[in-house]
C-alpha positions as CSV (number, residue, x, y, z in Angstrom):
1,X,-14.4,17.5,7.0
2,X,-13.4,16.7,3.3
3,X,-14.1,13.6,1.5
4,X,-10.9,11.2,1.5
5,X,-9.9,9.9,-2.1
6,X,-7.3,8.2,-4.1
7,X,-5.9,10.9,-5.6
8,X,-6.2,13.3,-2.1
9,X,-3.8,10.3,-0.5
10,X,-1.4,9.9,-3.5
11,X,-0.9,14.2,-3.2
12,X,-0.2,13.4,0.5
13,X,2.5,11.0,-0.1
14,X,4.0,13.4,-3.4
15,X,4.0,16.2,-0.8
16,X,5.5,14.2,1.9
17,X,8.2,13.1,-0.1
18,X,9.2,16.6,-1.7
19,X,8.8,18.2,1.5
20,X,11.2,15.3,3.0
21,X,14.1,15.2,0.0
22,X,13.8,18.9,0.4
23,X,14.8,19.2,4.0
24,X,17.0,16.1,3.8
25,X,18.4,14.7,0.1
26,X,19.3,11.8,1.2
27,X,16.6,10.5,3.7
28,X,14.6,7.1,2.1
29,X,10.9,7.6,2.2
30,X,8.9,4.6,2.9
31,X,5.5,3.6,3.6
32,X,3.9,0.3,5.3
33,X,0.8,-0.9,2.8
34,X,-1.1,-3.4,2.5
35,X,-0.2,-6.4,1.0
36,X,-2.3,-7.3,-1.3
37,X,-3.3,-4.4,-4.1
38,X,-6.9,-4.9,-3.9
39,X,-6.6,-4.1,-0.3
40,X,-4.4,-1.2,-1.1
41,X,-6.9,0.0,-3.6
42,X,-9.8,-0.2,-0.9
43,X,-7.9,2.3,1.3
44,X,-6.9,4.3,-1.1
45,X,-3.2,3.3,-1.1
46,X,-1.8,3.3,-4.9
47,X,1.8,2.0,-3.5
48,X,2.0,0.5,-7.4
49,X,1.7,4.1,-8.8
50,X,3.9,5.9,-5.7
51,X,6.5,3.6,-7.1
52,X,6.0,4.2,-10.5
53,X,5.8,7.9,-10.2
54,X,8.7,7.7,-7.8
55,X,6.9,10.0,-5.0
56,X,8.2,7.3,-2.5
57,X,11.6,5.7,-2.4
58,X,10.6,2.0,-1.1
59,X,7.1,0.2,0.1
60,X,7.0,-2.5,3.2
61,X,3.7,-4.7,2.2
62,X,2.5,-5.9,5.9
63,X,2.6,-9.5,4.7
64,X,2.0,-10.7,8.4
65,X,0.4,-14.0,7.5
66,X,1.9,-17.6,8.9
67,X,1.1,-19.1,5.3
68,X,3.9,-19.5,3.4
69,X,1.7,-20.4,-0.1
70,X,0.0,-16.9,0.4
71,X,3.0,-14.8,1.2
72,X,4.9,-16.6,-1.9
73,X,1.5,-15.7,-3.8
74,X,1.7,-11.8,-2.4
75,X,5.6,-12.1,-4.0
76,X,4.7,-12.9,-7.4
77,X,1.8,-10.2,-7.2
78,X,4.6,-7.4,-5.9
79,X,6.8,-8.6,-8.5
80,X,4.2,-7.6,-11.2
81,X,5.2,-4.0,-10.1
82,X,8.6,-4.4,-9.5
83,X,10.1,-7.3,-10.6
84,X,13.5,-7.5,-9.0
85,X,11.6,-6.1,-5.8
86,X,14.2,-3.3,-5.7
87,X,11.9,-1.0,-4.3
88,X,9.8,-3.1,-2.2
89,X,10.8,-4.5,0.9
90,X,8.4,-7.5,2.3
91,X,6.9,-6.6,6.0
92,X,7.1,-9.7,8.0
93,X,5.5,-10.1,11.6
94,X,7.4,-11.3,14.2
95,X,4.1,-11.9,16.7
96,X,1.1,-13.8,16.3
97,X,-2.2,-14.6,18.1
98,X,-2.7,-17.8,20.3
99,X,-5.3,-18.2,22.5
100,X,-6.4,-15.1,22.3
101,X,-3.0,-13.5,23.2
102,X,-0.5,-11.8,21.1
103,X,2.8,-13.8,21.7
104,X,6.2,-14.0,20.0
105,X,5.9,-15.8,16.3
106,X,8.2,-19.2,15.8
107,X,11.8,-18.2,15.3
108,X,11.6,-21.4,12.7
109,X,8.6,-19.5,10.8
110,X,10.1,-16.4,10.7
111,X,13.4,-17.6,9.5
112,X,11.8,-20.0,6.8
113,X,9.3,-16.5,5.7
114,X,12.7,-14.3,5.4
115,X,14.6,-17.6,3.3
116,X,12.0,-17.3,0.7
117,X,11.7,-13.7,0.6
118,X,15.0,-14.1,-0.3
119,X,14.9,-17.1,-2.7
120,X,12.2,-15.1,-4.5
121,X,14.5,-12.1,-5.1
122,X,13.6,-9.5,-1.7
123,X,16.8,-7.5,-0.7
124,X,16.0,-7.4,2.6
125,X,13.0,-7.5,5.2
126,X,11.2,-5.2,7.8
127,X,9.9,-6.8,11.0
128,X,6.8,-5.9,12.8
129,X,6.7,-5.6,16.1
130,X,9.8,-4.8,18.5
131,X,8.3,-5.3,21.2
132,X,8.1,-9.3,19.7
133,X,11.1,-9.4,19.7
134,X,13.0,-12.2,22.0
135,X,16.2,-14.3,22.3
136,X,15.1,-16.8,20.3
């Protein structure tokens, strides 16, 4: 089995995303990262350059935290790869742990994560997980 690498991931992606526009112009090709870019780097996810090169058409950084001072911070770090945050959309999760079981997040959380998302310039959001999701 072959040794995994940046640049053996990043070909992936290009090759996904030819392969994809080929067989369908106008299908979007996105990819949930992680959130912060030394994490990213770590597992050999170059989102930053994908953008850049344009071998993906939008990111969804899984910003699943319940602190809104480090997902503001995770913003202004996106933003130092695309400012107007065109391209990336901000993953927000919609569970959470609590005593040791994975339950429904606040609605109130949420709702205040997805105002400043928006506040901060974010054209929309992605939520993680359906099966989270509830009436409230």
């Amino acid at each position: 089995m072959g040794r995994v690498s940046q640049g053996g991931v990043t070909e992936l992606v290009r090759d996904v995303y030819t392969r994809a526009k080929k067989y369908k112009p106008g299908a979007q090709v996105t990819a949930a990262v992680l959130p912060s870019l030394e994490a990213a780097d770590s597992a050999y996810q170059d989102w930053p350059r994908w953008l850049r090169d344009k071998t993906i058409d939008y990111v969804i950084p899984m910003a699943y935290t319940d602190s809104m001072i480090e997902l503001q911070q995770q913003i202004a770090r996106w933003k130092n790869v695309d400012r107007s945050l065109d391209r990336i959309i901000p993953g927000l999760s919609i569970y959470q742990q609590a005593d040791g079981k994975t339950v429904p997040r606040r609605p109130d959380l949420v709702r205040t994560q997805q105002r400043l998302c928006r506040k901060e310039g974010a054209h929309g959001n992605m939520y993680f997980s359906l099966q989270y999701l509830n009436d409230p």
